[in-house]
C-alpha positions in Angstrom: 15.9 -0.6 -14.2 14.6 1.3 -11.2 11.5 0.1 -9.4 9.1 2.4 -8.1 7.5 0.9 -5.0 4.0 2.7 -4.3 3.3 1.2 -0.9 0.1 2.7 0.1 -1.1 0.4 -2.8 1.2 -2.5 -2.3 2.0 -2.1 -5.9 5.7 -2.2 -7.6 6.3 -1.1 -10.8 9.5 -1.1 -12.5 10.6 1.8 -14.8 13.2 3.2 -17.3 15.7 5.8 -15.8 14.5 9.4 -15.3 10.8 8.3 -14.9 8.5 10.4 -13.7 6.6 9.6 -10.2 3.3 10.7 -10.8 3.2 9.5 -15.3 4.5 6.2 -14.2 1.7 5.6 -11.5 -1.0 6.6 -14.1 0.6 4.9 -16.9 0.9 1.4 -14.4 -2.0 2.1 -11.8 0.1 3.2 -9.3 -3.0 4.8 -7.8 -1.2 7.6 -6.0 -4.0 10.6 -6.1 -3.6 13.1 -8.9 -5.5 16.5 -10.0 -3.0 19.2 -12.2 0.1 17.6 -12.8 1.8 20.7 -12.9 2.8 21.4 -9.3 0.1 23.5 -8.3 -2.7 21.3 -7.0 -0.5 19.6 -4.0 -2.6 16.5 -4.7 0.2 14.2 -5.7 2.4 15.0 -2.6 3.8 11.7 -1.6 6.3 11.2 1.2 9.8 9.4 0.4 10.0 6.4 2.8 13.1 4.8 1.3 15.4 6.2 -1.7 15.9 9.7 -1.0 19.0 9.9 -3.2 17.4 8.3 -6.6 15.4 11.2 -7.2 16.1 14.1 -9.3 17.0 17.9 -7.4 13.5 19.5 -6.0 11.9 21.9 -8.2 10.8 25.6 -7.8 7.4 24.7 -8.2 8.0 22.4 -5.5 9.8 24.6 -3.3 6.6 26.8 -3.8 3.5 24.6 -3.2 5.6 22.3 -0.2 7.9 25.0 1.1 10.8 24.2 3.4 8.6 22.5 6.4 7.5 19.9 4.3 10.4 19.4 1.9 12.6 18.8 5.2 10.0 16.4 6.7 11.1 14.1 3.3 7.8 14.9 0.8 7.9 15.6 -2.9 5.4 16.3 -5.5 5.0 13.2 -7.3 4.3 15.3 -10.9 7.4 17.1 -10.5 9.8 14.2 -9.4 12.1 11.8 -11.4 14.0 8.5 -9.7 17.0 7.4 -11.0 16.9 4.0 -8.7 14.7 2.5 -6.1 12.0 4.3 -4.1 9.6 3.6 -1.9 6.6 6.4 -1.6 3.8 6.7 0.4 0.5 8.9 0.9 -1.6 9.8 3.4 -4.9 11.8 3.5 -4.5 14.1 6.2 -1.5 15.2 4.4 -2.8 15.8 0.9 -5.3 17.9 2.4 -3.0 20.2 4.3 -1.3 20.6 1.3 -3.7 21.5 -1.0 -5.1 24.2 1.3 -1.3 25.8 1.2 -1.1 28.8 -0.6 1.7 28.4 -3.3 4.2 31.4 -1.8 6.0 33.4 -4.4 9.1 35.0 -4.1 8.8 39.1 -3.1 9.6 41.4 -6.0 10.1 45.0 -6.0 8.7 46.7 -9.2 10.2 49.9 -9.5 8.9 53.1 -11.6 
């Protein structure tokens, strides 16, 4: 079974496959910060120290609320991510709050008449 290290709170938890980041933290006192669950807040951004490749393809609402910068720099949105092995995840602060003050971009649409 995968194991989920949280290491901001020195906790480990181990999981079934295809477990959500964010459910098993509440579910096992993970502790990693939460508001929404559904992508929009930011609040569970969490960065991926160690396991990059256990985790499930990013999301759109992802894509949306972390856009490419912080995507590339290795964070995910813990309610929107699934491991399928070992991870180690982190948090920090200073980051939460940046993201939460992003504005979630959508995609440009023409509407025509």
């Amino acid at each position: 079974m995968p194991v989920i290290n949280y290491s901001t709170s020195n906790k480990k938890i181990e999981v079934p496959e295809n477990s959500n980041i964010l459910r098993m933290s509440l579910r096992y006192d993970g502790e990693l910060p939460n508001r929404c669950g559904g992508g929009t807040c930011g609040t569970c951004v969490c960065k991926i120290e160690d396991g990059y490749k256990n985790l499930d393809k990013v999301k759109h609402a992802e894509r949306k609320k972390l856009g490419g910068e912080y995507l590339d720099m290795g964070y995910r949105l813990g309610c929107q991510t699934f491991v399928n092995g070992d991870v180690t995840i982190s948090w920090d602060e200073e980051i939460t709050r940046q993201v939460k003050k992003r504005k979630i971009t959508m995609p440009k649409t023409t509407i025509k008449s």
